[in-house]
C-alpha positions in Angstrom: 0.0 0.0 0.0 1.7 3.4 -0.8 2.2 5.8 2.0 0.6 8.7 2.2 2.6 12.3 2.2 2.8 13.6 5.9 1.3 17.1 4.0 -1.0 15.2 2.0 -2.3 14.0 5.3 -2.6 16.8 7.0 -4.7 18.4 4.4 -7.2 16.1 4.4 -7.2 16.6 8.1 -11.0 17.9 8.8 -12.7 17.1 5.7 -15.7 14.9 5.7 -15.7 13.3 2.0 -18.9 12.8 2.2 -20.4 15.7 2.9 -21.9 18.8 0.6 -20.6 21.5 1.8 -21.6 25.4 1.1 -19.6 27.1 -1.5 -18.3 30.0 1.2 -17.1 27.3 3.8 -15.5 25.1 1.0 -13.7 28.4 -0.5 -12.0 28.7 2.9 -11.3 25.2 3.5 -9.2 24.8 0.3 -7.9 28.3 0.8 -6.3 27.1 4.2 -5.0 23.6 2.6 -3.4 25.2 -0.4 0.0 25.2 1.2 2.2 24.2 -1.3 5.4 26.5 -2.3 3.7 28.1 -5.2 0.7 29.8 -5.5 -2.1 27.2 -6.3 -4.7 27.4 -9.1 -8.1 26.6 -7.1 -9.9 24.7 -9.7 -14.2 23.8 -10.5 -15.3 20.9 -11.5 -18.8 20.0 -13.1 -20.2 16.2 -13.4 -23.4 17.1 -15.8 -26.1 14.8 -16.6 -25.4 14.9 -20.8 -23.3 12.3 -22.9 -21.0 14.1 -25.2 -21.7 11.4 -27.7 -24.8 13.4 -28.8 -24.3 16.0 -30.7 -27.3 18.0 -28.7 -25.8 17.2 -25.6 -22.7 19.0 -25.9 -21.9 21.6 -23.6 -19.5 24.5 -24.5 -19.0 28.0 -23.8 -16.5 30.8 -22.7 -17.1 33.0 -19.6 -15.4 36.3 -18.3 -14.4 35.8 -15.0 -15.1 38.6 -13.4 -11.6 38.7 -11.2 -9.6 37.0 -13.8 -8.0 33.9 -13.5 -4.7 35.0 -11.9 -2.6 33.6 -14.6 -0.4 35.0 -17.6 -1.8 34.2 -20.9 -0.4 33.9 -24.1 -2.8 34.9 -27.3 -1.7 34.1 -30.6 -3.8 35.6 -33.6 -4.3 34.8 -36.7 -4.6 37.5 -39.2 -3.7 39.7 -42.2 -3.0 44.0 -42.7 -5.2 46.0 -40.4 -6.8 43.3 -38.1 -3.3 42.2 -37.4 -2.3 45.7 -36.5 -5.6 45.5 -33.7 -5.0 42.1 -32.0 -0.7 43.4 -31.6 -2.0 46.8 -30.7 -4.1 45.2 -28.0 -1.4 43.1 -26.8 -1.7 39.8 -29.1 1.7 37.6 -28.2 2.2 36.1 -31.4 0.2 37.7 -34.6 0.4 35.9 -38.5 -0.7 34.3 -41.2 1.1 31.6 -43.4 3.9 32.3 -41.5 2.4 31.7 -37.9 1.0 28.3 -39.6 4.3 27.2 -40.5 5.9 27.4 -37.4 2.9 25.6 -35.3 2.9 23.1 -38.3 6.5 22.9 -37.0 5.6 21.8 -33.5 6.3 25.4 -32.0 3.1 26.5 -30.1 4.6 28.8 -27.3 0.7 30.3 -27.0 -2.1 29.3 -24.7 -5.0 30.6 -26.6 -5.9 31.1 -30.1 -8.0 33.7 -32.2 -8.8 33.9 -35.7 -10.6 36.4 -38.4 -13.0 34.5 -40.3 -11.1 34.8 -43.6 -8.2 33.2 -42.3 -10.0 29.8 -41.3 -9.3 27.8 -44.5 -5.7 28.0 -43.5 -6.1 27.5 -39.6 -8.4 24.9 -40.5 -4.8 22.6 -41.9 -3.9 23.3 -38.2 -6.9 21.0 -36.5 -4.5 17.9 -35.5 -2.8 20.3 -33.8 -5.0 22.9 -32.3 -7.8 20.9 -31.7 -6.2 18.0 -29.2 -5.2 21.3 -27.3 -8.2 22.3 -27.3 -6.9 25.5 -28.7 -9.0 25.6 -32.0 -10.3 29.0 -32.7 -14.4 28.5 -33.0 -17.6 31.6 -33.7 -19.0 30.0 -30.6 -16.9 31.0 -27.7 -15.8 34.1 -29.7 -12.2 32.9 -30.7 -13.1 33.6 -34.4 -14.0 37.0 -34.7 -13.3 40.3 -36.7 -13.0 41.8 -33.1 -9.8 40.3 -32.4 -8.9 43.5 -30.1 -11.7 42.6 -28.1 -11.1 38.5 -28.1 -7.4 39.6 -27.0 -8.1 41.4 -24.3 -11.2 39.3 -23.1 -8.5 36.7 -23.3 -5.9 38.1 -21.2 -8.9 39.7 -19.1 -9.9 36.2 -17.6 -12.2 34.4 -20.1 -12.1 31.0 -19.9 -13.1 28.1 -22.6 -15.2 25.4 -20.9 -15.9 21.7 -23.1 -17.7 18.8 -21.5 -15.4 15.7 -21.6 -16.7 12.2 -22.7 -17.2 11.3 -18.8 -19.9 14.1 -18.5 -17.1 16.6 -16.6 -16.5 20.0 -17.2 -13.6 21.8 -15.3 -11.7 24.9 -15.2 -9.7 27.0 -13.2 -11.5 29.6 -12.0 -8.4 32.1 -9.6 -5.2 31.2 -7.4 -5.3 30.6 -3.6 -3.9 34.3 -3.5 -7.3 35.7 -4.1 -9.6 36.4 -1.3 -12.6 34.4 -0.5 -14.5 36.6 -2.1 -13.4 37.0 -5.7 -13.0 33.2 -5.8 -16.5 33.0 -4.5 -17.5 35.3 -7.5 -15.3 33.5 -10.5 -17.3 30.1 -9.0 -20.2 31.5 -9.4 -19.6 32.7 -12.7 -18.5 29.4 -14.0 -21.1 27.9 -12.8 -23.8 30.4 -14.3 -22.5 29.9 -17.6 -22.2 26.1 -17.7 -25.8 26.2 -16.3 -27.1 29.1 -19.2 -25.0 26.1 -21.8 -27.6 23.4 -20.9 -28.1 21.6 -24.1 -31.3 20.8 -25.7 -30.8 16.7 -25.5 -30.0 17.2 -21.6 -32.8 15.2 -19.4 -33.2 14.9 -15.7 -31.1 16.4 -13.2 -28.1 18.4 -15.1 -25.7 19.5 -12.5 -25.4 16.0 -10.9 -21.9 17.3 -8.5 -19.7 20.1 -8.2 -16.1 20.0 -6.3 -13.7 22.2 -5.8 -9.7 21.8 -5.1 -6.5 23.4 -4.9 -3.7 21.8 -7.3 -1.8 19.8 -4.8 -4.4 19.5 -2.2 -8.2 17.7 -1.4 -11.4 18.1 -3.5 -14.3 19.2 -1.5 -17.9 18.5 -2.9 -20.4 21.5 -3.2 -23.9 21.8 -2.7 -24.8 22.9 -5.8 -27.6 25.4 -4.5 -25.0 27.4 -3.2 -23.3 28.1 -6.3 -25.9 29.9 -8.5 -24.7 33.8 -9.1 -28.5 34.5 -8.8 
């Protein structure tokens, strides 16, 4: 049997596995057990009642956290003459065309998110075997291809975050750092949640938010009633 990490141990120290507990009092549980040497992402996760399989129960979306997510992100943009002009003038990381194709065709993708005019899908469109394991496809419905690449940049760096149900049912994302106060982690949970909720498919039946948890990178998840999480 393997042993169990003294710190591991002493995180789990006071949590009931079993029981739901209220979104405020879970925020300050993790808070208090993320006590690793770097500052931990606290991250949401979402076991929906939809199968993926379907195409009318997918679930997708992107939401604007309203405190951001804490981390640095890199936006690469794809585009020609003026639009490329926007998305650097609003603080794109990597702006192109045919060039910025051959070098992720290369295997050199130094970005964490990707946005795209419209008239420049045909050629991001070669790029799919790359970008879309990654998850880093640009796509009209969570705003990554746009003419308003300005906007998409800075929404990106801004705290917007790309949710996709997984074939299990689970959404996740994270939603701050342990940094944050209770508060504006409380809020970005919320907001995550809202959206997820507002993406309800068509083809989803019964109960749709079957659990919710919460966790720190390195420490325990803690389940959430999930009538605590609603923004409204």
């Amino acid at each position: 049997m393997a042993k169990i990490a003294k710190r591991i141990q002493k995180s789990r120290e006071g949590i009931d596995p079993a029981k739901l507990y209220g979104l405020t009092e879970a925020v300050t549980l993790v808070k208090e057990r993320a006590t690793a040497k770097f500052d931990e992402t606290i991250e949401v996760a979402m076991n929906l009642g939809v199968d993926p399989r379907h195409a009318d129960q997918m679930v997708r979306g992107v939401v604007n956290l309203p405190n951001g997510t804490g981390r640095s992100v890199r936006v690469a943009v794809f585009a020609r003459g003026a639009k490329a002009d926007e998305a650097k003038a609003a603080g794109a990381d990597v702006v192109g065309a045919e060039d910025l194709v051959e070098i992720v065709q290369g295997g050199k993708i130094d970005f964490d998110r990707c946005i795209a005019t419209p008239d420049m899908m045909p050629l991001v469109g070669r790029l799919g075997k790359v970008l879309g394991p990654r998850g880093m496809m640009p796509n009209p419905k969570v705003g990554t291809v746009t003419m308003d690449v300005a906007a998409a940049v800075k929404a990106s760096k801004g705290g917007a975050v790309e949710f996709r149900v997984e074939k299990a049912g689970i959404v996740h994302a994270g939603v701050g750092k342990a940094s944050f106060d209770a508060k504006a982690l409380e809020e970005n949970i919320r907001a995550f949640a809202d959206a997820v909720i507002k993406a309800k498919p068509t083809g989803a039946k019964g109960n749709y938010v079957k659990r919710v948890a919460i966790s720190s990178t390195m420490g325990p998840g803690l389940k959430i009633d999930p009538a605590t999480i609603s923004a409204a």
